[in-house]
Each structure stands twice: as C-alpha cells, then as structure tokens.
C-alpha positions in Angstrom: -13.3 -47.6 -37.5 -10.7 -45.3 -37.3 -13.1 -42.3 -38.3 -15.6 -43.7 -35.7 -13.0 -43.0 -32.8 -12.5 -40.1 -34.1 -15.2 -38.9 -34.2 -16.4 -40.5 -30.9 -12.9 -38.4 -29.1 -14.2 -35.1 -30.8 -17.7 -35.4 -29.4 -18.5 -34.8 -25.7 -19.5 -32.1 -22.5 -17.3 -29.2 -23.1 -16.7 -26.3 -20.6 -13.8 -24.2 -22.2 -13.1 -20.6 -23.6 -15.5 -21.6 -26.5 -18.4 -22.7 -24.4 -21.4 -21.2 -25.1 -21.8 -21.5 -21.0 -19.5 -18.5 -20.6 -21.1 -16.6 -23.6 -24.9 -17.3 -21.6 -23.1 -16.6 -18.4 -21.8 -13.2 -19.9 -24.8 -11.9 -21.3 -27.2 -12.0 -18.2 -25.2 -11.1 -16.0 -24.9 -7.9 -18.3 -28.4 -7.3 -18.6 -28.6 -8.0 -14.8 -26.2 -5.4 -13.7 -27.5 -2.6 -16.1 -31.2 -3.9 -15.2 -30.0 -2.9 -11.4 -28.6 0.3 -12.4 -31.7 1.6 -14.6 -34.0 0.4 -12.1 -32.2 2.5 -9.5 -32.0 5.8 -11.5 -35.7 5.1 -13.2 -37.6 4.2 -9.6 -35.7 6.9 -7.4 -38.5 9.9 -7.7 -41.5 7.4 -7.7 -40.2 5.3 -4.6 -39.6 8.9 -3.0 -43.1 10.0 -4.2 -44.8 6.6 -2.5 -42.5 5.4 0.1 -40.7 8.6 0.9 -37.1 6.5 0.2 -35.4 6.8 -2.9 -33.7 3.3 -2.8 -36.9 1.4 -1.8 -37.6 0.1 -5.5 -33.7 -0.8 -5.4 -33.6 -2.4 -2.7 -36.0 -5.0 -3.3 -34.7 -5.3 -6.7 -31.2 -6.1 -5.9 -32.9 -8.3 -3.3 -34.7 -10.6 -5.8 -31.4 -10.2 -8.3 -29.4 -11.7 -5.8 -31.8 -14.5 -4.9 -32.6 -15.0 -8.2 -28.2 -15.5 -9.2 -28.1 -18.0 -6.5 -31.1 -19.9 -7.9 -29.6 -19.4 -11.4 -26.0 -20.8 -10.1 -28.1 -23.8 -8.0 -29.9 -24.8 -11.2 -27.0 -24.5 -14.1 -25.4 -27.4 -11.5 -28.4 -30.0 -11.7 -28.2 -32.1 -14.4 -31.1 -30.5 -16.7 -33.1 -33.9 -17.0 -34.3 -33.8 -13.6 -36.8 -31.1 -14.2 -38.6 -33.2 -16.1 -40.0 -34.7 -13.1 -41.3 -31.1 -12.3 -43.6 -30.6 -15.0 -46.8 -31.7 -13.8 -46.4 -30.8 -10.6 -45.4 -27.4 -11.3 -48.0 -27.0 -14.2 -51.0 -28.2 -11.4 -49.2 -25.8 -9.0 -49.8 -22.8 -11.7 -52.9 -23.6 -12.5 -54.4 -23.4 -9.2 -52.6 -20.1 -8.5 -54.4 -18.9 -10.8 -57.5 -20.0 -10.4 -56.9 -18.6 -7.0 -56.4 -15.4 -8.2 -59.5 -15.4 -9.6 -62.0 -16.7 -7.2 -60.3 -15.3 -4.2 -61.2 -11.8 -2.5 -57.4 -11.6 -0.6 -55.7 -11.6 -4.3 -53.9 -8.7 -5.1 -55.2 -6.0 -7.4 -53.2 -3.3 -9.6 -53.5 -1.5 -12.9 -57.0 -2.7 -13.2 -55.8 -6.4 -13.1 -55.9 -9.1 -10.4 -52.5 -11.4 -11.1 -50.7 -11.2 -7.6 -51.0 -13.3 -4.7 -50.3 -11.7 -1.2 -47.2 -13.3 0.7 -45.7 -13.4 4.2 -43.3 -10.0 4.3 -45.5 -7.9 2.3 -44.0 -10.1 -1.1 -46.8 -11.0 -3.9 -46.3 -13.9 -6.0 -47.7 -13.6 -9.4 -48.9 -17.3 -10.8 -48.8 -16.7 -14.5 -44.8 -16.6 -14.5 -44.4 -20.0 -12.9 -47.5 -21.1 -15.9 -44.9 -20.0 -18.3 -42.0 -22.2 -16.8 -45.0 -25.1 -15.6 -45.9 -25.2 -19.7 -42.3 -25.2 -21.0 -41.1 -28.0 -18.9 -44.3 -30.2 -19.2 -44.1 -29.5 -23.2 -40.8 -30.5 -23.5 -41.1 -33.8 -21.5 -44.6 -34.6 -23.4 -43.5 -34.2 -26.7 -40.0 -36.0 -25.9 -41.9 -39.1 -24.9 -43.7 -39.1 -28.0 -41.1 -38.6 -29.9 -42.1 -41.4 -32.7 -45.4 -40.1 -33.0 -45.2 -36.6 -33.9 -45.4 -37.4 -37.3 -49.3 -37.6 -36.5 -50.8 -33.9 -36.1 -53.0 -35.4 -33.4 -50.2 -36.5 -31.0 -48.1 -33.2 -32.4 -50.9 -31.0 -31.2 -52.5 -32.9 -28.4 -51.8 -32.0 -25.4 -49.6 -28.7 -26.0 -52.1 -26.9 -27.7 -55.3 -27.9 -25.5 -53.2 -26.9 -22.5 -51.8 -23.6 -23.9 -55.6 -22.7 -24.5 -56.5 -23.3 -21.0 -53.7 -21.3 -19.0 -54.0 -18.5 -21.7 -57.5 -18.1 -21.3 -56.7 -18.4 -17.5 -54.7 -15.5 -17.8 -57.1 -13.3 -20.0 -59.9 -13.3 -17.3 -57.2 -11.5 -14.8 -56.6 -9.8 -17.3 -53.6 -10.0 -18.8 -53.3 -9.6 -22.6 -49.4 -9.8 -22.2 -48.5 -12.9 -20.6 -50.7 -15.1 -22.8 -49.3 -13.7 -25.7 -45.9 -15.0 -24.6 -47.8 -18.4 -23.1 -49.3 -18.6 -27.0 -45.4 -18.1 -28.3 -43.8 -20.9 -25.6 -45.9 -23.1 -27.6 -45.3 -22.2 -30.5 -42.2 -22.2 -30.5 -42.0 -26.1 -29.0 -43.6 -27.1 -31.7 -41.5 -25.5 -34.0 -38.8 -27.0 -32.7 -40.6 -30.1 -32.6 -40.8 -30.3 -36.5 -44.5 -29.1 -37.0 -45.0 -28.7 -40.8 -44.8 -24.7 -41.8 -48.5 -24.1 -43.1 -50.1 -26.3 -40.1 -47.5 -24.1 -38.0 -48.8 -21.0 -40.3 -52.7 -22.3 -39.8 -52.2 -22.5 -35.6 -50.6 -18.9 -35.8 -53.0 -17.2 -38.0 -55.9 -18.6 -35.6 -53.8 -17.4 -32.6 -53.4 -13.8 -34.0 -57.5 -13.9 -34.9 -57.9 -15.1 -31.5 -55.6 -12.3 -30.2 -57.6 -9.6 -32.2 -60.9 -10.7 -30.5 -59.8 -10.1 -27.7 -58.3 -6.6 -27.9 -61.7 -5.5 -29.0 -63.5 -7.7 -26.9 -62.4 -4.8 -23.9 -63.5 -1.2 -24.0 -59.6 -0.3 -22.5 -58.1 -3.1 -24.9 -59.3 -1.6 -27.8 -58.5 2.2 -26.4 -54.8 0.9 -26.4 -55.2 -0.9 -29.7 -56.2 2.3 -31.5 -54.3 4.3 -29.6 -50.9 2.3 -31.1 -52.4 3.3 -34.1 -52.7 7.3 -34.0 -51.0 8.5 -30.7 -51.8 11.8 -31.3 -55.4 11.5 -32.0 -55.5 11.0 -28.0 -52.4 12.5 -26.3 -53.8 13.0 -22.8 -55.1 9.5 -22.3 -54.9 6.4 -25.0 -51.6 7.8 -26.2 -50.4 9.7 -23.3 -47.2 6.8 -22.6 -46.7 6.0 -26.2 -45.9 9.9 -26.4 -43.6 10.5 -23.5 -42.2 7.1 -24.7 -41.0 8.5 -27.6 -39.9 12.1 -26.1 -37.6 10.0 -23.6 -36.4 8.0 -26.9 -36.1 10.8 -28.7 -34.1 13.4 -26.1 -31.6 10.9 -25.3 -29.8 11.5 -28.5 -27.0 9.9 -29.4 -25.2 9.2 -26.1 -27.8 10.4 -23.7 -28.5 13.5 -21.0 -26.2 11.4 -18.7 -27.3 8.3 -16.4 -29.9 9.6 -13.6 -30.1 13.0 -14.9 -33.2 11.8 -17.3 -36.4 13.9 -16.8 -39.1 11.8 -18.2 -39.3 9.3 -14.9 -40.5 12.5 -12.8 -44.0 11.6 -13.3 -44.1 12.4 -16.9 -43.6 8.2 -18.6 -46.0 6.2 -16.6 -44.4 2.8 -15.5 -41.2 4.0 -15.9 -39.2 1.1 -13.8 -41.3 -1.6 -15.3 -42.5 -1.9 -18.6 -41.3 1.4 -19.8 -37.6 1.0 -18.3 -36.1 0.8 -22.1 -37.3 4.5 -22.5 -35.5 5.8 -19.5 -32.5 3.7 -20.9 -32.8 5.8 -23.8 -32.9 8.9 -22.4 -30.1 8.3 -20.2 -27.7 6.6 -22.3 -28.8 7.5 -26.1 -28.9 5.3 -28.7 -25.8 3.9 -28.0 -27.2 2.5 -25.1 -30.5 1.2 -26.2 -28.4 -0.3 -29.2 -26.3 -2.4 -26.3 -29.2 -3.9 -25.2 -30.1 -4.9 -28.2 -27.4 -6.6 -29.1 -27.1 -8.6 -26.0 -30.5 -9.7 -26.7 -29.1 -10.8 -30.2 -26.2 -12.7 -28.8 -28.6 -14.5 -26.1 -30.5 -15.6 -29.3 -27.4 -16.2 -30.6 -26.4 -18.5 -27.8 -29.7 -20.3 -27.1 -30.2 -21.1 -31.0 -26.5 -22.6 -30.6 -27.0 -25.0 -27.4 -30.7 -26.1 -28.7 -28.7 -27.0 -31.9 -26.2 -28.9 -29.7 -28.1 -30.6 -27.0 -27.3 -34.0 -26.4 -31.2 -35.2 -26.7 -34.8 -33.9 -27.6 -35.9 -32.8 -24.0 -32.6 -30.3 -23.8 -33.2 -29.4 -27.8 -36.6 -28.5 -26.6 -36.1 -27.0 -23.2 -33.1 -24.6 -24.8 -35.3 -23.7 -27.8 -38.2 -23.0 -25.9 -36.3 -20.5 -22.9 -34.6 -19.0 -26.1 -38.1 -18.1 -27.4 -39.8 -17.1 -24.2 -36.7 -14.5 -23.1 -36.3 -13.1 -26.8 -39.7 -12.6 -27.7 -40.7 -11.1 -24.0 -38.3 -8.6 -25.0 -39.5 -7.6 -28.7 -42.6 -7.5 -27.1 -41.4 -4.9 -24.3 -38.9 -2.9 -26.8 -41.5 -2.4 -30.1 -43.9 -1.1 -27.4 -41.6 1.5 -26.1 -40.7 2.4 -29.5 -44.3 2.2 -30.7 -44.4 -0.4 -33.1 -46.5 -3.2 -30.8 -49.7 -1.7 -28.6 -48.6 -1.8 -24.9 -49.4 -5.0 -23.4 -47.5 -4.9 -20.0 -44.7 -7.1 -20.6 -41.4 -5.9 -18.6 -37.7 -6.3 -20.5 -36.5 -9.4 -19.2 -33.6 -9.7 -16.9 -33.6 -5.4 -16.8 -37.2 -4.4 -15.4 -38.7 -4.5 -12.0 -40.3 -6.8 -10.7 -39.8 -10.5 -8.1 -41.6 -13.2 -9.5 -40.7 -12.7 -13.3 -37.0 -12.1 -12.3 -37.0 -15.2 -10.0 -38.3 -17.4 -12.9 -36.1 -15.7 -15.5 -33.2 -16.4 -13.7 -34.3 -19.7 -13.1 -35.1 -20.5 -16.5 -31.3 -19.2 -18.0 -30.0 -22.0 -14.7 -31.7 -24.5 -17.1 -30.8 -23.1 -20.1 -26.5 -23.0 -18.8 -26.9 -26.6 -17.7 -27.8 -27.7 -21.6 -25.2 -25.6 -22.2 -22.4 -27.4 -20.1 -23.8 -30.5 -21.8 -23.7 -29.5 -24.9 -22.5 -31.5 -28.1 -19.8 -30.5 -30.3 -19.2 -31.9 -33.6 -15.4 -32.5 -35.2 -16.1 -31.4 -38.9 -15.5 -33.6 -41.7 -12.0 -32.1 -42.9 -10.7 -32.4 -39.1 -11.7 -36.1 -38.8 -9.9 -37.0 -42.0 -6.9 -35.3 -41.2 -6.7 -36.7 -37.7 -7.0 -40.1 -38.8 -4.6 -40.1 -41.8 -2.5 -39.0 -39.8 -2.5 -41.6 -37.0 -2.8 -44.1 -40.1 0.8 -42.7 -41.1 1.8 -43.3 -37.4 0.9 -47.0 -37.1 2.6 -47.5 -40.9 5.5 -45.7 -39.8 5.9 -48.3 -36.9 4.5 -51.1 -38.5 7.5 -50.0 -41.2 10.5 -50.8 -38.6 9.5 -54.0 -36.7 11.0 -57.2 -38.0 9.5 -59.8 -40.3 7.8 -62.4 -38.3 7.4 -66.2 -39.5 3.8 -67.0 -40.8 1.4 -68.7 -38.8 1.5 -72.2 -38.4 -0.7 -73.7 -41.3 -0.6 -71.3 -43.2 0.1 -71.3 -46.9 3.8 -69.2 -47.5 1.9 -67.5 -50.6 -0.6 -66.1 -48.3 0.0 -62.5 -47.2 -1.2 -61.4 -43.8 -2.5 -58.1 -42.5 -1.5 -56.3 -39.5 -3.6 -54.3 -37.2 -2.9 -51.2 -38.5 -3.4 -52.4 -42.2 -0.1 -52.8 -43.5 0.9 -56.2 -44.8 4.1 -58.9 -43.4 6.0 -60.7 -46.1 6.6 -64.3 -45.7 10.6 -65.3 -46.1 9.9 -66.8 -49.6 7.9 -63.5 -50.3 11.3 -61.4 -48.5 13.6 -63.2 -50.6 12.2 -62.6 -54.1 12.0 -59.0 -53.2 15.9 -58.5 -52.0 16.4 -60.6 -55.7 14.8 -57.9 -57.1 15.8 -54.9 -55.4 19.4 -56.7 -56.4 18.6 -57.0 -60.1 17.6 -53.7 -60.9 20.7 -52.1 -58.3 23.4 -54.2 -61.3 20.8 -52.7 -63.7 19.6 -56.6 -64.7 16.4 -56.4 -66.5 13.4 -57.6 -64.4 12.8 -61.3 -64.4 8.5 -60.6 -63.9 6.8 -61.2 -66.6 5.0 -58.0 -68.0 1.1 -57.4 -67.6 -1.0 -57.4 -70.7 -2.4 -54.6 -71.0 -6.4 -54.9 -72.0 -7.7 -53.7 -75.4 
C-alpha cells in the first residue's frame, strides 16, 4: 500500500526545469527566430527583383511567425483532448479545399501546380497543410476509440489507410509529389505507434514506395527530377541546374560561412532560395557549423516528442505526440537530403525555417498541441526511488510507534493475542510486558534464560 502511494505521489502533470515543455518551447522558438533571419537575408534580392522592396518577403514572414506564436501559445493552453472533436470537421473541411482547388478556375497557380486558394488581402490558403493536421487528429481519435480492436488488421488499417489514399491521391492530381509523401508518413507513423506488426508495417511501406515510384515516372517533369537526383551533371542547365547551385552554396560556405547576408548564391543563381532551398543559403552563410545547428535542434525536437509520446497520460496524446513528432521530423529529412542531394527535390520547405503562411500557421499550431501533451505529461518514480521513499517512512512510523505507551488490549480479547498497529509494528499485552522486563532482568544478573531452547530440525 505503501508503494502504491508512492508511487501514486511521484506520478502527475509536471511543469518544472525538467519539463520537456521548456525543452519543445526552446527549440521552436530557435528554429523560428533563425527561420526569420535566413528568410530575410535569403528573400532580400528576389523581393527587390519582384516587388522592388527588399523586406517584402520579411515582412509577411514575421507577419505569419507572429500569428502563428500566438496560435501556438492559444493552443499549448487547451487541454489537448478537445481537438478530438475537430477531426472530422477539419478533415471534411480539407477535403473540400482541395477538391476546390481542383475543379475551380479562381485557384491559384504556381510552379506548374494548382494548391493555393486566393484569400481576402491578397493571402492564399493552401488546403493540403490543414489535410495533414485534418488526418492526424482524425487518426488519433479513430484508432483511440478502437483501442480493443486493433489487434484485428482490419480495424488496424480501416479507416487510416483508405483515408490516407484518398487525400494523397487528392494531392497528386494538383500536383504535389511532396505533401503526400509526408500525408503517406502521418500514417505511417500512427500506426506505428499504434502497434502495427513490423512485416504488415514493412508490407504497407514497400507498397507505398512502389506506389511512390509510379508516380515519379508517371510525369514527364517527375521523372526529369528523378533522374536528374541521380546524375546532376549529366543535365546541369536544366534537371540538375538547383541540385548544382545547391551544392556550390553547401559547399562555399566552408566551415563557418562567407558571413550572414553576404552569400551570393540567392542572386538568382539557387532557384527557390527562401523556400525549399533556404538550408543551402543557411549553409553558405553560416558554414557547416550552422547547418550542423539546425540539425541538431531537429534531433532534440525528436528527442523531445519521442519523450512526451512516451509519457502521455492516454492513447489519443501518445498518438497525437507521436504523430506531430513524425510529420515535423520527417518534413525536414525530406527538405535537408534534397538540398544536400541525397532525396530528388520534391518541394517540401524546412519546417518552422522556410517561407511560407499556411504551412507555418499549421506548424505552429501542431507544436501548440504537441506543448499541451507536454504539460500533461506522466512521469514515472523509478523502482530504486519508491523503495527508498517508503522504507524510509516505514522507519518513521516505527520510530513513533517505538515511543508511545503500551495500551490495554481490546476488550475480549485473548491476553496471548498480539495486536498490530497501523504502521505494522506490534503492542505487547501486560502479561506479554512483564515476561519480557523478567527477561531483560535475567540476562542483565547474567541468569541463564528460563525459555526452553528450539530443536533444531535434522
């Protein structure tokens, strides 16, 4: 019982120094404010170029940055089980956004792709972010409900995977090759999370990455880009123009860069160099040391998510921080090994860094969620602690049991008959007193013992 309360005392919602809140809060705030910066010294001569204003870019950066902190702040305060009620309405909302952007002529074109819808104040909303948040949440909440039949493959799969094939393909016919890759990993991860058995888990990938192949060389620019990731140079002025000015910028940053806006790859020489190709101009700029920092806080928000799935205090928060630790970290192995040239380009920007209004607004939205499981989570007193806590009050209550006074036995109650006190110790009856102060008498005038000696067995 005593271990129980123990236990019980060392278990609950923690917010101190050893939070991994603070650690979460640290880290994107981190990424944030150097996302700001980069984007500043990496848009200047292309917003000059377009819009004749160097700080144009900037300025609606730090515009959705600070909208999307508030929202971030707003949502790490709601209790995290509330968004399960937004699943399906968010996940219908998606959908039809993007089915809108599809079907209707006012959607927004760009790079050969139609993902954007047009918004009061010359804004653009693009629908396949909020399908990535829509699918998350409505995952979580379906596979938490059936949380006593996921040993069947058919409740395990159904509806998670049937859904994920509709947005992705969805998103393909925009197209973008990107985005469903990540929607295909949301889900994948969930169900990891969710306990799927490694070779079905191995069977659903291999069919995704067949799936994924078909349709690189299913488009005569897909497949360009695909072989282009695999020889460069065999196409420097086209295919593998960006994977080649990629590397220069990589490359001439050295070890502690040309110095921060004095790069000279973002004057017209990386394409996308604000957006998906930011990491390059971070090299440039700030060497490897500072391509290596970005890194590593991408490590320690894996760190941290892997930490507050581990400790959520149910299935929908285990899920929910497992699957925003997947979605951010994998965005940004996508984004990084296509700047460094070991993924083909597929037009994902570095979370939390790049430009961009709707995938920073549902980033930031996302890590809210993720801070609330963290302000919620779990933590377990070890083994070792637990014991020594509660020997330790067991000495306590002897210790006091040790000084009180002998009390007369219960009315009834047979003088032989020992009784036991709350804290375990036992009271002696008077008779029981008596023989023991003859005793302790005896042996003090060195008397021999008048208790008969135990037989020992054979």
């Amino acid at each position: 019982m005593a271990v129980r309360d123990a236990g019980r005392r060392g278990r609950g919602p923690l917010l101190g120094a050893g939070s991994t809140y603070w650690l979460l809060l640290a880290v994107a705030c981190a990424l944030l404010v150097i996302g700001l910066v980069m984007v500043l010294s990496a848009s200047s001569v292309f917003a000059l170029a377009r819009q004749g204003d160097s700080y144009a870019y900037f300025k609606r950066q730090l515009m959705w940055v600070v909208t999307g902190v508030v929202v971030m702040l707003v949502v790490s305060r709601i209790d995290y089980r509330v968004w399960r009620r937004l699943g399906t309405p968010l996940l219908v909302a998606a959908t039809a956004g993007l089915i809108y952007v599809l079907v209707h002529p006012g959607a927004v074109s760009a790079y050969g792709s139609t993902r954007w819808i047009s918004m009061p104040g010359g804004l653009t909303v693009q629908p396949a972010e909020f399908a990535k948040l829509a699918l998350l949440l409505f995952s979580a909440d379906v596979l938490t409900r059936k949380a006593r039949l996921l040993g069947d493959v058919r409740h395990l799969l159904v509806p998670v995977l049937p859904l994920t094939m509709l947005l992705a393909a969805l998103v393909m016919l925009e197209p973008d090759l990107g985005t469903t890759l990540l929607l295909c990993a949301i889900a994948f991860g969930l169900l990891f999370v969710a306990g799927t058995p490694l070779l079905l888990l191995g069977g659903v990938g291999a069919l995704g990455l067949s799936a994924g192949m078909a349709l690189i060389m299913s488009a005569d620019y897909r497949r360009t880009r695909f072989l282009s990731f695999m020889d460069p140079a065999a196409d420097p002025q086209n295919g593998g123009y960006q994977f080649i000015q990629g590397r220069l910028a990589l490359g001439s940053g050295g070890l502690l860069g040309v110095g921060l806006g004095a790069g000279r790859q973002k004057w017209s020489y990386v394409p996308n160099a604000h957006t998906d190709f930011i990491f390059a101009i971070i090299g440039e700029e700030l060497g490897l040391l500072g391509t290596l920092s970005i890194l590593l806080l991408f490590v320690a928000f894996a760190y941290a998510g892997v930490r507050v799935a581990q400790r959520a205090p149910d299935p929908f928060g285990r899920y929910l921080a497992g699957g925003i630790t997947v979605w951010i970290v994998v965005q940004a192995l996508v984004n990084i090994g296509a700047v460094v040239g070991v993924l083909p380009i597929t037009g994902v920007p570095l979370p939390l860094v790049s430009f961009g209004g709707s995938s920073m607004l549902v980033l930031l939205a996302a890590t809210g969620m993720l801070l609330n499981v963290a302000r919620h989570e779990v933590w377990s007193v070890r083994r070792s602690v637990i014991a020594t806590t509660t020997r330790t009050a067991a000495e306590r209550r002897g210790r006091r049991t040790a000084g009180r006074a002998p009390s007369r036995p219960a009315r009834g109650r047979p003088a032989s008959v020992r009784t036991t006190t709350r804290g375990g110790g036992h009271r002696q009856t008077p008779a029981q007193k008596a023989k023991a102060d003859a005793e302790q008498t005896r042996r003090a005038q060195g008397v021999p013992s008048t208790r008969t000696p135990r037989k020992e067995p054979r």
